[in-house]
Every structure is written in structure tokens, then in C-alpha cells.
DSSP file (Angstrom, degrees, kcal/mol; ACC not computed):
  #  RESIDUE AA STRUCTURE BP1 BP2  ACC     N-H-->O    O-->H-N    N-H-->O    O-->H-N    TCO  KAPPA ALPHA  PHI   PSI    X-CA   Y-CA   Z-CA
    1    1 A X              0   0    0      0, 0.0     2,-0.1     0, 0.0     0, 0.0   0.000 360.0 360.0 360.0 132.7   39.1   -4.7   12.0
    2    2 A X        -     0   0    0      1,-0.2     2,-0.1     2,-0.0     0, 0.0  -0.500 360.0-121.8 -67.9 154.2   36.2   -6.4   13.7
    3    3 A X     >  -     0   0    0     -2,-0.1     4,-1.8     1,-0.1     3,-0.3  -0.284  32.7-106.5 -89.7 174.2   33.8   -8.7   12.5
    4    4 A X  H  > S+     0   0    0      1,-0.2     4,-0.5     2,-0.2    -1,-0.1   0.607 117.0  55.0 -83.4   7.1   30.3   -7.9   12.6
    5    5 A X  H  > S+     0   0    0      1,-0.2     4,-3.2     2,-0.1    -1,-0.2   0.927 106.9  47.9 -82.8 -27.8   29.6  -10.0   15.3
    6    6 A X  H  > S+     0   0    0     -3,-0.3     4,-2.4     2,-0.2     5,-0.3   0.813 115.6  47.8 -79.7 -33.0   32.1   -8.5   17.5
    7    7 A X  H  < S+     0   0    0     -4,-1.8     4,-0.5     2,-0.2    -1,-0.2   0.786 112.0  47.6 -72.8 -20.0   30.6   -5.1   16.5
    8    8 A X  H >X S+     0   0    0     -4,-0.5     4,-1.9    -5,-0.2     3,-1.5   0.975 112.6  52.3 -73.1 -63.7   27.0   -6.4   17.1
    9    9 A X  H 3X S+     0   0    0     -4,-3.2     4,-1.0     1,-0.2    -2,-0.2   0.579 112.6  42.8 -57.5 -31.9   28.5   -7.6   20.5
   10   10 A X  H 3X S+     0   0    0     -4,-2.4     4,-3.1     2,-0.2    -1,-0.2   0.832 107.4  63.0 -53.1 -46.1   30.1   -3.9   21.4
   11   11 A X  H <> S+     0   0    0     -3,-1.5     4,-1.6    -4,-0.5    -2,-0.2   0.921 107.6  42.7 -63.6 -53.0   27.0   -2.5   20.3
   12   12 A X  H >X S+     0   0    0     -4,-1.9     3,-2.3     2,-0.2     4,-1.4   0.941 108.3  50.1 -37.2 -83.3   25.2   -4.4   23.2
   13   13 A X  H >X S+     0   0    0     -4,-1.0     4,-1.9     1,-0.3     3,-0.6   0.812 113.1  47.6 -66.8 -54.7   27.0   -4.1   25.8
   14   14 A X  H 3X S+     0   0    0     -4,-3.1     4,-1.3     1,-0.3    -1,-0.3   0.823 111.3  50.8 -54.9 -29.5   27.2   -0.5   25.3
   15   15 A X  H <X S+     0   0    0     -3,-2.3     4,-2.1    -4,-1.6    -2,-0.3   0.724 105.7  54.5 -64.5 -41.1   23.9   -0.2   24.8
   16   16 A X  H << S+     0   0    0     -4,-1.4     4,-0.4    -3,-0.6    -2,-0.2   0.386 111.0  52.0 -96.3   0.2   22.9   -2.4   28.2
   17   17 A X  H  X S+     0   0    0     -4,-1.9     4,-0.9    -5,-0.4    -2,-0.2   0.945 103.0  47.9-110.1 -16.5   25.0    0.1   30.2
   18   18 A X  H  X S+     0   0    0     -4,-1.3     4,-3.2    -5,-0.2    -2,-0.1   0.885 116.2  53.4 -50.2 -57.3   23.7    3.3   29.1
   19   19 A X  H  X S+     0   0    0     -4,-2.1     4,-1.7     1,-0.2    -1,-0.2   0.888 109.6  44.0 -42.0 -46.6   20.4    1.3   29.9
   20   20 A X  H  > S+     0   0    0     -4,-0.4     4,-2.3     2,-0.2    -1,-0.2   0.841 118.7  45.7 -65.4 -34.3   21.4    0.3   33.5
   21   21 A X  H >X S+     0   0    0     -4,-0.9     3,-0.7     2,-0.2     4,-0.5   0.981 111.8  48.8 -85.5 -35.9   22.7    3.8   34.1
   22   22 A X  H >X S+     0   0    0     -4,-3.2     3,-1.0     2,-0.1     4,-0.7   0.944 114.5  49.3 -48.0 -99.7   19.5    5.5   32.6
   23   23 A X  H 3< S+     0   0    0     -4,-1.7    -2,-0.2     1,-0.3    -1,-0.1   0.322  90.2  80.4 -27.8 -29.2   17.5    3.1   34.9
   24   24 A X  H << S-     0   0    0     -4,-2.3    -1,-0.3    -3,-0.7    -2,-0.1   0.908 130.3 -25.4 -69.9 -30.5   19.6    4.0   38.2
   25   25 A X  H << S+     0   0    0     -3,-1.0    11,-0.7    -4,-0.5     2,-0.3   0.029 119.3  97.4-145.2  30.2   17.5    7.4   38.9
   26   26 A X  E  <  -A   35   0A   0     -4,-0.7     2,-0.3     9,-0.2     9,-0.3  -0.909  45.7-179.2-120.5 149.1   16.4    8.3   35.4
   27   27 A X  E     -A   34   0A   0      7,-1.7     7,-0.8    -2,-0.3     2,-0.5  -0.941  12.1-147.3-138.4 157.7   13.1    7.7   33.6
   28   28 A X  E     +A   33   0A   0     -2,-0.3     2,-0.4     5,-0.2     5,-0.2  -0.593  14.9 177.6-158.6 129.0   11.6    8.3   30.7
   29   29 A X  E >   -A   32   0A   0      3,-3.4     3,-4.8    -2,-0.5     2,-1.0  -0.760  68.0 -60.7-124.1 136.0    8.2    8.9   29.4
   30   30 A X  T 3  S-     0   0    0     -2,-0.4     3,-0.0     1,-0.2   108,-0.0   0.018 124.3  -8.8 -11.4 -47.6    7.8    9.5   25.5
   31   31 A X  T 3  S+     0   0    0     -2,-1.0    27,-1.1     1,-0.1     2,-0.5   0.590 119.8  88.8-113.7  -0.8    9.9   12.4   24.9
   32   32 A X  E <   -AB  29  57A   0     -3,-4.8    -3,-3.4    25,-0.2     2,-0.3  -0.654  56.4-155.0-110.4 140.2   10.6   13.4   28.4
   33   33 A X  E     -AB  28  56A   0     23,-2.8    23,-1.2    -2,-0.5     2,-0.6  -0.681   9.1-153.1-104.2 149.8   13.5   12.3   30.7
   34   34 A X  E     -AB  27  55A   0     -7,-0.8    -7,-1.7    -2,-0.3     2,-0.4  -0.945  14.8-164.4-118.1 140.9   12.9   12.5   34.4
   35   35 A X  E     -AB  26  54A   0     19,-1.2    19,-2.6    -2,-0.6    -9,-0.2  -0.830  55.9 -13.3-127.4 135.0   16.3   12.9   36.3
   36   36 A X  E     -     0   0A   0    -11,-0.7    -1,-0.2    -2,-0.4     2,-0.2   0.626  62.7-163.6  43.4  78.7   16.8   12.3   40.2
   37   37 A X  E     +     0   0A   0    106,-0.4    16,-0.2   -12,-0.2     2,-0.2  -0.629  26.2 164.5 -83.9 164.3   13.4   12.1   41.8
   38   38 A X  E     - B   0  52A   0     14,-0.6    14,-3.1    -2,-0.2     2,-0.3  -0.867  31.9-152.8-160.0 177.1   14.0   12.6   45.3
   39   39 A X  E     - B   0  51A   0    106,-0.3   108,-2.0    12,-0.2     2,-0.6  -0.745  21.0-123.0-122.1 143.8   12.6   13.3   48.7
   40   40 A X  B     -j  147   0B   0     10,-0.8    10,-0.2    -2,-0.3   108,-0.2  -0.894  37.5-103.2-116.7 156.0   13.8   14.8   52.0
   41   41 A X        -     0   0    0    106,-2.0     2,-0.3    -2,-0.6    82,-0.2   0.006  35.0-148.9 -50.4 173.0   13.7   13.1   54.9
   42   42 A X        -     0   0    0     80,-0.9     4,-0.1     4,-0.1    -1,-0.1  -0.909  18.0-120.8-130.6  97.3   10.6   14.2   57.6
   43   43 A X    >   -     0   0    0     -2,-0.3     3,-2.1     1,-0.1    79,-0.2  -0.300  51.1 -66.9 -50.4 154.1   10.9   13.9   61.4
   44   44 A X  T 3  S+     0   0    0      1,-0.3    -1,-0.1    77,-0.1    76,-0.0   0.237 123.5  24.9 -28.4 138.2    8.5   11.8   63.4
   45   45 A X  T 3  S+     0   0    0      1,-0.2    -1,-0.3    -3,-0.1    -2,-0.1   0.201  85.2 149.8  71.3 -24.5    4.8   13.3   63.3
   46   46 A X    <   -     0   0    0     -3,-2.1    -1,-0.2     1,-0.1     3,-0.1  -0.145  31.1-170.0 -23.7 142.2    5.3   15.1   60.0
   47   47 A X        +     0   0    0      1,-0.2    71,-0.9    70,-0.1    70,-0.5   0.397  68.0  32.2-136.7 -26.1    2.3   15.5   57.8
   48   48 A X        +     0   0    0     68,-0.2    -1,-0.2    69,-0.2    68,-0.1  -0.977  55.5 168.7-159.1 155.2    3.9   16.7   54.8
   49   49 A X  E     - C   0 115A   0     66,-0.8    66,-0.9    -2,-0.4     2,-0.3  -0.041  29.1 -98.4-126.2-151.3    7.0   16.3   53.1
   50   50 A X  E     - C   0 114A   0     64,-0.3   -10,-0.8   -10,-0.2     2,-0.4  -0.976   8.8-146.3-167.7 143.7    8.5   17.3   49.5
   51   51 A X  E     -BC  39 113A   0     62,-0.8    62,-2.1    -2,-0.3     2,-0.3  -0.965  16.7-171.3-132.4 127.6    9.4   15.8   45.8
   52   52 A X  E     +B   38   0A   0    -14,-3.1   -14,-0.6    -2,-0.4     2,-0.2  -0.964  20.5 139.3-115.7 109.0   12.4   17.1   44.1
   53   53 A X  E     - D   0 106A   0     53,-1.3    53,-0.7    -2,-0.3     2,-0.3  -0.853  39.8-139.9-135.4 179.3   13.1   16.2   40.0
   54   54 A X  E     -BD  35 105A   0    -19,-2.6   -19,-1.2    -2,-0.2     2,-0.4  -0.994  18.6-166.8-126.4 140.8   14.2   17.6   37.5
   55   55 A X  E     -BD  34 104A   0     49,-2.7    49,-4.4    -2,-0.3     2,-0.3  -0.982   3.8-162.2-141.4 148.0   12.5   16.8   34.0
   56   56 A X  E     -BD  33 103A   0    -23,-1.2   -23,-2.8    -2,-0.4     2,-0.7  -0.988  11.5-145.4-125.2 127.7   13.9   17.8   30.5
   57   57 A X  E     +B   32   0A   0     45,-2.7    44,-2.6    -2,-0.3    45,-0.2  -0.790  18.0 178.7 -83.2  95.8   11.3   17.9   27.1
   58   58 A X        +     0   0    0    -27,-1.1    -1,-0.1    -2,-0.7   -26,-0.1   0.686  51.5 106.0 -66.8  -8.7   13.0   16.9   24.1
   59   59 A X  S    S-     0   0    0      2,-0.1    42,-0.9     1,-0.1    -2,-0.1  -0.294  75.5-133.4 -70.5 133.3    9.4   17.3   22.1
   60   60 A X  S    S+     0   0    0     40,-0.2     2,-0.4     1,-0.1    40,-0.2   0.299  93.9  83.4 -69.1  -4.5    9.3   20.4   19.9
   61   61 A X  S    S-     0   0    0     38,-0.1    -2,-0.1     0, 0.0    37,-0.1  -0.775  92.2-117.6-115.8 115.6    6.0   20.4   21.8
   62   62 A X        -     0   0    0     -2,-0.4     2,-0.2    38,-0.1    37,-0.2   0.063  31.0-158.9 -38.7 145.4    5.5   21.8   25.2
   63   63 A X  E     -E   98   0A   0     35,-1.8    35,-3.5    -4,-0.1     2,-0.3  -0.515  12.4-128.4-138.6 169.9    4.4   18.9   27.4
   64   64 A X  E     -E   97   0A   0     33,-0.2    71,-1.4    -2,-0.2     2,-1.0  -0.898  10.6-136.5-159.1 102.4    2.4   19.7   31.0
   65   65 A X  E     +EF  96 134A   0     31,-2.1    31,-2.2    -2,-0.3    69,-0.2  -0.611  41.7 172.2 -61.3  86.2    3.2   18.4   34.7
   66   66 A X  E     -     0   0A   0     67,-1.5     2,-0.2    -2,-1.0    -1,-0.2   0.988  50.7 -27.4 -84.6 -55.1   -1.0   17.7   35.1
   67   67 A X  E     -     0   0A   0     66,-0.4    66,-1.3    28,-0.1     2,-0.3  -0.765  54.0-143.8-160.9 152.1   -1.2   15.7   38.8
   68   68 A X  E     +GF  76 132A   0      8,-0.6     8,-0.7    -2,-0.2     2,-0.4  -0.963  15.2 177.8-157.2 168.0    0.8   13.3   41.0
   69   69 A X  E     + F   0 131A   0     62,-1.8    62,-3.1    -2,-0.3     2,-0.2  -0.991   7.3 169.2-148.5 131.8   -0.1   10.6   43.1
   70   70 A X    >   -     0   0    0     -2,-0.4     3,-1.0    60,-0.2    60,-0.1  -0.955  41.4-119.4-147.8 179.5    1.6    7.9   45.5
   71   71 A X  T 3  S+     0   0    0      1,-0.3    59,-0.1    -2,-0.2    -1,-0.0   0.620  98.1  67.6-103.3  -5.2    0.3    5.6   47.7
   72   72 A X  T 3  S+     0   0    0     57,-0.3    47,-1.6    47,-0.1    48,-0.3   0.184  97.8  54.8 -74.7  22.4    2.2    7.0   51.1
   73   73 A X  S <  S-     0   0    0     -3,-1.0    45,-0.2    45,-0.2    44,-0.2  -0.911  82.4-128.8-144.1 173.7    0.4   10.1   51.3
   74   74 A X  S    S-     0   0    0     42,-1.5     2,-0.2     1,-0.3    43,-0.2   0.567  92.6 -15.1-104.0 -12.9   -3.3   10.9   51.4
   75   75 A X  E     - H   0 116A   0     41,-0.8    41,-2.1     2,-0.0     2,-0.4  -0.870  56.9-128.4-175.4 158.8   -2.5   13.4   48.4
   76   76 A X  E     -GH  68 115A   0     -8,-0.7    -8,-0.6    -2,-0.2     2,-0.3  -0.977  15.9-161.0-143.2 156.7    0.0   15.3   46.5
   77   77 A X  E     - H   0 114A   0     37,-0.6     2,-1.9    -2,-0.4    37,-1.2  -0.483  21.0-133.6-133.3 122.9   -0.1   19.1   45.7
   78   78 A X  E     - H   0 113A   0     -2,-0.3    15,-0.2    35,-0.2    35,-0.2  -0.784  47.8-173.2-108.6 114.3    2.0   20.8   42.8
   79   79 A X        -     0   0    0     -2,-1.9     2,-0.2    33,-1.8    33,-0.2  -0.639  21.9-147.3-111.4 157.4    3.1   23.5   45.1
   80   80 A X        -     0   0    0     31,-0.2    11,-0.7    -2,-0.2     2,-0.3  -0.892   5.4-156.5-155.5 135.6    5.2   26.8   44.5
   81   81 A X  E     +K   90   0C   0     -2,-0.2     2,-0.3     9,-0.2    30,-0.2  -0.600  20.1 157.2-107.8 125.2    7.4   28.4   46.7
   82   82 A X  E     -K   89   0C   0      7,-2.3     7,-2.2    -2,-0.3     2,-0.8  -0.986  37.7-130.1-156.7 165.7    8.4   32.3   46.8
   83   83 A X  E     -K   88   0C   0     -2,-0.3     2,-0.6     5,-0.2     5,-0.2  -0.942  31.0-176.1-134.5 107.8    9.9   34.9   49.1
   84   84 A X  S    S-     0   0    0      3,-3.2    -2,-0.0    -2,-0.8     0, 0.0  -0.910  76.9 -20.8-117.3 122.6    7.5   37.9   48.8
   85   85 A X  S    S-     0   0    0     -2,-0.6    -1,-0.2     1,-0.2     3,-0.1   0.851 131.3 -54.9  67.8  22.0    8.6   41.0   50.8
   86   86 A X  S    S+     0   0    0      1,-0.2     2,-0.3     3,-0.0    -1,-0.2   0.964 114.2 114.1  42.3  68.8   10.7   38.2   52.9
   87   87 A X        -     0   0    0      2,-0.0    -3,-3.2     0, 0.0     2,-0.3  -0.673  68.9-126.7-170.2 130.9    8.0   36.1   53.7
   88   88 A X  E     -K   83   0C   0     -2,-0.3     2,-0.2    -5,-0.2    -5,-0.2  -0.615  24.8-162.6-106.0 128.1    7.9   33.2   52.4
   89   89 A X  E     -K   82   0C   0     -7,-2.2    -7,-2.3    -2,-0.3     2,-0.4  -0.978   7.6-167.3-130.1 107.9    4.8   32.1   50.5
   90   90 A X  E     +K   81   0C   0     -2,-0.2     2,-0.3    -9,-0.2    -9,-0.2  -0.803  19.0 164.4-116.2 150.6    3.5   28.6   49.4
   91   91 A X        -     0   0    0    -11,-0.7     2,-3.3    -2,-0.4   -11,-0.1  -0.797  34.1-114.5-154.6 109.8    0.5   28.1   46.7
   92   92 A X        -     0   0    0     -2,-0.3   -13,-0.2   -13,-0.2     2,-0.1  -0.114  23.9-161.5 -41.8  72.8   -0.9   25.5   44.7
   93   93 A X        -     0   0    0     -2,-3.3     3,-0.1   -15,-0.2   -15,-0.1  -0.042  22.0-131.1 -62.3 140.0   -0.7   25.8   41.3
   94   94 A X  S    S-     0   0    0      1,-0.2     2,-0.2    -2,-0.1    -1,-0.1   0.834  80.1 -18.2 -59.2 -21.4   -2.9   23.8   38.9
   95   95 A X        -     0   0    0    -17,-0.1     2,-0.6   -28,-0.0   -29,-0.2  -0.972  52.1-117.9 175.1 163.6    0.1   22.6   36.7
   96   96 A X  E     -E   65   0A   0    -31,-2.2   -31,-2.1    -2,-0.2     2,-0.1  -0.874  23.1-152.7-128.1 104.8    3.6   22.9   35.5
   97   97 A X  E     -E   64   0A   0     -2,-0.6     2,-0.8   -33,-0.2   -33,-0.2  -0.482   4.9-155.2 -83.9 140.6    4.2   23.6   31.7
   98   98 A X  E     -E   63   0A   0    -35,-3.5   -35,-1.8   -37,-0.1     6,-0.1  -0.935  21.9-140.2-122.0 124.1    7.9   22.1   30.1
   99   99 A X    >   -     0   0    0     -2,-0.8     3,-2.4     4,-0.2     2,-0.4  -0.250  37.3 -75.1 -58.0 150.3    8.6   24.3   27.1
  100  100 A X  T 3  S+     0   0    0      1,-0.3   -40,-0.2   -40,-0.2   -42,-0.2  -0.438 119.1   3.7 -54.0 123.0   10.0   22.5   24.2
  101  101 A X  T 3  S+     0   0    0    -44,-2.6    -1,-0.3   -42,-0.9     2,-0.2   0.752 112.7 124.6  60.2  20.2   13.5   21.5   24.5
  102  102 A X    <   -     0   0    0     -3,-2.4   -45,-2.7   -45,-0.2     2,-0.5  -0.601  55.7-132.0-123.4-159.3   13.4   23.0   28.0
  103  103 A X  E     -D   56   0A   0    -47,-0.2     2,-0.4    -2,-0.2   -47,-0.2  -0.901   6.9-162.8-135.1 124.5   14.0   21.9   31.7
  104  104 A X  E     -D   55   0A   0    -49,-4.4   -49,-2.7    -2,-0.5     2,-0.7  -0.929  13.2-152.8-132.5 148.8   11.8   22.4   34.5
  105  105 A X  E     -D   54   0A   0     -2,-0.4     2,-1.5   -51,-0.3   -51,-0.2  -0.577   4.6-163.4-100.0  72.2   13.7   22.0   38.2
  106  106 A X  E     +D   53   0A   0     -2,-0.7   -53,-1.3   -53,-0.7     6,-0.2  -0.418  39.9 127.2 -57.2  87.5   11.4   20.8   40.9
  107  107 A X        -     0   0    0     -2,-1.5   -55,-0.1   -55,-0.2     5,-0.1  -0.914  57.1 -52.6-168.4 151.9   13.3   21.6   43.9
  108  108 A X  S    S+     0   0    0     -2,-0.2    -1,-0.2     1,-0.2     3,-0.1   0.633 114.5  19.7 -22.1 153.7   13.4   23.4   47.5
  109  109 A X  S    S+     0   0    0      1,-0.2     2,-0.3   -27,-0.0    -1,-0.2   0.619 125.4  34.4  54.2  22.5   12.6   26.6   47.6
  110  110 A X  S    S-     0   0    0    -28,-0.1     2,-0.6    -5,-0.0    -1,-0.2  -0.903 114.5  -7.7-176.1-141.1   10.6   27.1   44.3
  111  111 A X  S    S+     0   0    0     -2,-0.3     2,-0.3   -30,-0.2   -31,-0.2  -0.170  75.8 139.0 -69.3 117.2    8.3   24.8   42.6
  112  112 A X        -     0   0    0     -2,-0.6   -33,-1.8    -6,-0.2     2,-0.4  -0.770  54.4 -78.8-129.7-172.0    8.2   20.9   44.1
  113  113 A X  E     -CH  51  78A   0    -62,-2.1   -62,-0.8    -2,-0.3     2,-0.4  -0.786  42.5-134.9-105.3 121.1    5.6   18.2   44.8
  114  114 A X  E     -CH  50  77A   0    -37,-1.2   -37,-0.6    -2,-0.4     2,-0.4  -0.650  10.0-152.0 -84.5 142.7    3.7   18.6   47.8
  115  115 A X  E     -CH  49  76A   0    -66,-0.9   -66,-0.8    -2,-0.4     2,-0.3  -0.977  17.5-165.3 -81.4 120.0    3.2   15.7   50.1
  116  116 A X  E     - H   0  75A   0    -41,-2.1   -42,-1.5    -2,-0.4   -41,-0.8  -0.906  60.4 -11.6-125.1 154.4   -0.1   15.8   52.3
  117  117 A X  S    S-     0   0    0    -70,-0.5    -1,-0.2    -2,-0.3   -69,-0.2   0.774  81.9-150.0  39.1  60.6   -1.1   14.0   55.2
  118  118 A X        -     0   0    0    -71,-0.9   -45,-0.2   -45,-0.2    -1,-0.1  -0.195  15.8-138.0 -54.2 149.1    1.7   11.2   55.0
  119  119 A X  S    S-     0   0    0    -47,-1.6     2,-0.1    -2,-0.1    -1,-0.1   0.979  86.4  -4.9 -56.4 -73.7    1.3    7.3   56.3
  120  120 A X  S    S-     0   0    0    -48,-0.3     2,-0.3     1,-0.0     3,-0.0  -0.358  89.3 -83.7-120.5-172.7    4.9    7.3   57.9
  121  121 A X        -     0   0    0     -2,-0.1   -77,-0.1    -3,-0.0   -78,-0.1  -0.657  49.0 -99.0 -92.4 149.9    7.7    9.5   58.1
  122  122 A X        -     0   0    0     -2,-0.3   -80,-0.9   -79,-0.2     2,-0.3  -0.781  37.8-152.2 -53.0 148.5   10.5    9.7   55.2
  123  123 A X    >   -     0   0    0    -82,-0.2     3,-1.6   -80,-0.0    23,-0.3  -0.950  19.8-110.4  59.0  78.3   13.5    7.8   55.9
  124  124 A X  T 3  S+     0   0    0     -2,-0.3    23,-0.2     1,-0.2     3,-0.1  -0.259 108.4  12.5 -64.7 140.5   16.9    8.5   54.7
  125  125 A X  T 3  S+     0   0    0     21,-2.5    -1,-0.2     1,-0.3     2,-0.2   0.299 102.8 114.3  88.9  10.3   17.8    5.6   52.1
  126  126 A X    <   -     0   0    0     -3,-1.6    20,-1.5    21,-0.1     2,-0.4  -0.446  50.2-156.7-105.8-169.5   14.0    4.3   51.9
  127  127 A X  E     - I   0 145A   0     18,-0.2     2,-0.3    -2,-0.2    18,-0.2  -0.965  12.0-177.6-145.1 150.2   12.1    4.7   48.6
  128  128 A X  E     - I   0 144A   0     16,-1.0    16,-3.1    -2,-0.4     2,-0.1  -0.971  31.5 -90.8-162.8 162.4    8.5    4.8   47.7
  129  129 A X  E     - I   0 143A   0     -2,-0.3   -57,-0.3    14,-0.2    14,-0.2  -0.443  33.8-175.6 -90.3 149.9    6.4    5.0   44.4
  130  130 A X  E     - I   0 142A   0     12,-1.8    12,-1.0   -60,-0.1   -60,-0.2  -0.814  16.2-147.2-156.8 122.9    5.3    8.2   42.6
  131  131 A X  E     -FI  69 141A   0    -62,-3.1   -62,-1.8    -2,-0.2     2,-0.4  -0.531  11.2-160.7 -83.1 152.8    3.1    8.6   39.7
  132  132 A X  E     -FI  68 140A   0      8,-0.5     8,-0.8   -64,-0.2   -64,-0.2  -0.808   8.8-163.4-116.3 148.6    3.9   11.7   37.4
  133  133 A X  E     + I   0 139A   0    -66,-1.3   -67,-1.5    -2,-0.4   -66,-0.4  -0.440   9.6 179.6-113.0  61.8    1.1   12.6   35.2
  134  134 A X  E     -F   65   0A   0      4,-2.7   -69,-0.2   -69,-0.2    -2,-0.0  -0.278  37.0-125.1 -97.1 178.2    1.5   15.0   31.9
  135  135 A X  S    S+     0   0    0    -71,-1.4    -1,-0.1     2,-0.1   -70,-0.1   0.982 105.7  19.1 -91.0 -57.1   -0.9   16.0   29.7
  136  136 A X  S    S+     0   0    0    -75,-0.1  -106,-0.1     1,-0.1   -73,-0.1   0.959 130.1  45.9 -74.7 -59.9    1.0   14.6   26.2
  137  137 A X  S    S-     0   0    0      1,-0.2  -107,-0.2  -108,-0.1    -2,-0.1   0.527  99.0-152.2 -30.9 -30.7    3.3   12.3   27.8
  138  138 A X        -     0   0    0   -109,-0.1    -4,-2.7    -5,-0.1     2,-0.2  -0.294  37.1 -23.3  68.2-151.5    1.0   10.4   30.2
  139  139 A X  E     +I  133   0A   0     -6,-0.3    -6,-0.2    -2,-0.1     2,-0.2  -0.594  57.0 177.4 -86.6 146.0    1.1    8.5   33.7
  140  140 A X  E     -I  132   0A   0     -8,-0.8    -8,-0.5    -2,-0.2     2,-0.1  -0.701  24.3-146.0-145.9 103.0    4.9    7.2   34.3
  141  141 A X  E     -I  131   0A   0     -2,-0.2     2,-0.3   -10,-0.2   -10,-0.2  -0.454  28.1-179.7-100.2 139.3    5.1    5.5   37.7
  142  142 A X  E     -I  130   0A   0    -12,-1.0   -12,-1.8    -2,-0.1     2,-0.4  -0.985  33.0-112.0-148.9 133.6    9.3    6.6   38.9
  143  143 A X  E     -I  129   0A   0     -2,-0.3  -106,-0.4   -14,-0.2   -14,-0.2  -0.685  25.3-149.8 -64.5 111.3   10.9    5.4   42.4
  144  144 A X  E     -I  128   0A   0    -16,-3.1   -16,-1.0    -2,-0.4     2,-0.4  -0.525   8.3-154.2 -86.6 163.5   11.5    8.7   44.9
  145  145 A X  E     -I  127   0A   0    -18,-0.2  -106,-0.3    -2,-0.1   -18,-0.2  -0.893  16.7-134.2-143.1 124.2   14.8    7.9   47.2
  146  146 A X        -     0   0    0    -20,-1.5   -21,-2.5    -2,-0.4     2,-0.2  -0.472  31.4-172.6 -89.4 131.3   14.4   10.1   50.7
  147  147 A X  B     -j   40   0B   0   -108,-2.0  -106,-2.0    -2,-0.2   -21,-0.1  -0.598  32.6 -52.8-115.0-165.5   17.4   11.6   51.3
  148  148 A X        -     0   0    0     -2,-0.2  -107,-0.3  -108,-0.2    -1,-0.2   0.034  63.8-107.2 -48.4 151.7   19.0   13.8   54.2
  149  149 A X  S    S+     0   0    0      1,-0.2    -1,-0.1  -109,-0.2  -109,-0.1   0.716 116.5  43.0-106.3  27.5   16.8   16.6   55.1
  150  150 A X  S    S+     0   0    0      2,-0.0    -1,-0.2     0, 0.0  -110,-0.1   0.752  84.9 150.5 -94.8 -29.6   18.6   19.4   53.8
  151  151 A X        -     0   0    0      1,-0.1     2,-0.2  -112,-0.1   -43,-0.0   0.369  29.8-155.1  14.2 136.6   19.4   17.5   50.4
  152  152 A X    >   -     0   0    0      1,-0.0     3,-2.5   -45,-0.0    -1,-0.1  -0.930  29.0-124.6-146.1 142.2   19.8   19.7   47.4
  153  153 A X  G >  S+     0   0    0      1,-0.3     3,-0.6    -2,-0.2    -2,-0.1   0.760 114.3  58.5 -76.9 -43.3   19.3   18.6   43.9
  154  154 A X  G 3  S+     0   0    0      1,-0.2    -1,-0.3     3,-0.1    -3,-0.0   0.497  96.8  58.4 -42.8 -30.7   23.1   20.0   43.5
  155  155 A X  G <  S+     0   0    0     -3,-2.5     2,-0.4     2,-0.0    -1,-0.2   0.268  80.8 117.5 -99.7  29.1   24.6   17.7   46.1
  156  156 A X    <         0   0    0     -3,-0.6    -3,-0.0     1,-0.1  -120,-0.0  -0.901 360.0 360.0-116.9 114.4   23.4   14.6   44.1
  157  157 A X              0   0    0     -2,-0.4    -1,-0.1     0, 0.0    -3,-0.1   0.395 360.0 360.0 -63.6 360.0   26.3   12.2   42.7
């Protein structure tokens, strides 16, 4: 049987890896956890680029993706992506509502974070800041990592 120091001492350590491993691409802003931001890369002379996460609301109250903001781009756009009549169709939307206990999946080909009128170009393996905004939750500033540019939320370890 362990003593209770050794049980306090478990209790840590288990506790500060869940943390580390939560921390490596996960965030969390009061009830909502933000999973895998990422980016795809941009060739030279690109002007706008793409945010892909995924965010789950554990709140029995529906929570609201208001605005985002970082400081490589001159603005960023909560965009939505559809194939009407096969054409393909991009639109701003004012906001992204996360149901209670639901998921929304920001990522190519349907709703993601627009990038406008970028600094540089993305950079596989580089990183840059990006504030999330909700309407219950608040501002939560989360690290984007530009991947490859075909990258799919699905090929992500």
C-alpha cells in the first residue's frame, strides 16, 4: 500500500503530464478546449492564407467564435467554404456558434480563419500568435504551427 506521500507524489506527476501534453497543441478557455491550431504553408507573394482548429464546448451553454486577430496579417476573416453547383464559393460569416457539448471543425474546405493581406509568407515548421475571441469564453491568445500546404486536420499526429 502506499503512503500518502507517495500517492500525493503519483498524483503530480500524472497530473504535470496531462498538463505538458494538454499544452503541446491544446488550449483552453473556460469551458472550451481548442485542439490543433494550425496553418498551411503559402508560397512567396501570397496575401492570404488559412487557420485550421478544431474547438469542443463542454458548457451546457452554447458559446460563439466572435473575431480573430494576429499580428502577421493586416486582418482575419471567419470565412466559409462551399461547392455550389461545383463552384466553389467563399463568404464571410459574422460568427461561428459551438452548441453545448458540441464540436466545431475549422478546416479546408468548409469553415476556417481567413488570413488577409499577410506580412511574410507561412513557413512549414514556423509558428505565430492568434487570438480567438468568443462571446462567453473570451480572448485566448493560442500558437498556430504552418504546416505543409496540403495538411489536413486528419493527418495530424
Amino acid at each position: 500500500m502506499m503512503s500518502l506521500v507517495e500517492r500525493s507524489l503519483v498524483f503530480c506527476c500524472a497530473m504535470a503530464m496531462s498538463s505538458a501534453a494538454l499544452c503541446a497543441d491544446s488550449y483552453l478557455a473556460d469551458s472550451l478546449r481548442i485542439d490543433h491550431p494550425f496553418a498551411r504553408a503559402t508560397p512567396p507573394g501570397a496575401k492570404t492564407g488559412g487557420v485550421f482548429v478544431t474547438i469542443d464546448n463542454a458548457s451546457n451553454q452554447s458559446d460563439r467564435l466572435l473575431r480573430a486577430s494576429t499580428p502577421i496579417a493586416a486582418g482575419v476573416v471567419l470565412h466559409q467554404m462551399v461547392v455550389d453547383g461545383g463552384v466553389m464559393k467563399m463568404r464571410a460569416v459574422p460568427s461561428l456558434e459551438i452548441n453545448p457539448g458540441g464540436r466545431l471543425e475549422l478546416r479546408p474546405n468548409g469553415y476556417h480563419l481567413m488570413l488577409l493581406d499577410l506580412k511574410q509568407p507561412l513557413k512549414v515548421g514556423e509558428k505565430f500568435p492568434l487570438t480567438l475571441t468568443f462571446e462567453r469564453g473570451g480572448a485566448i491568445l493560442i500558437s498556430v504551427v504552418v504546416e505543409d500546404v496540403g495538411a489536413m486536420p486528419a493527418e495530424r499526429h
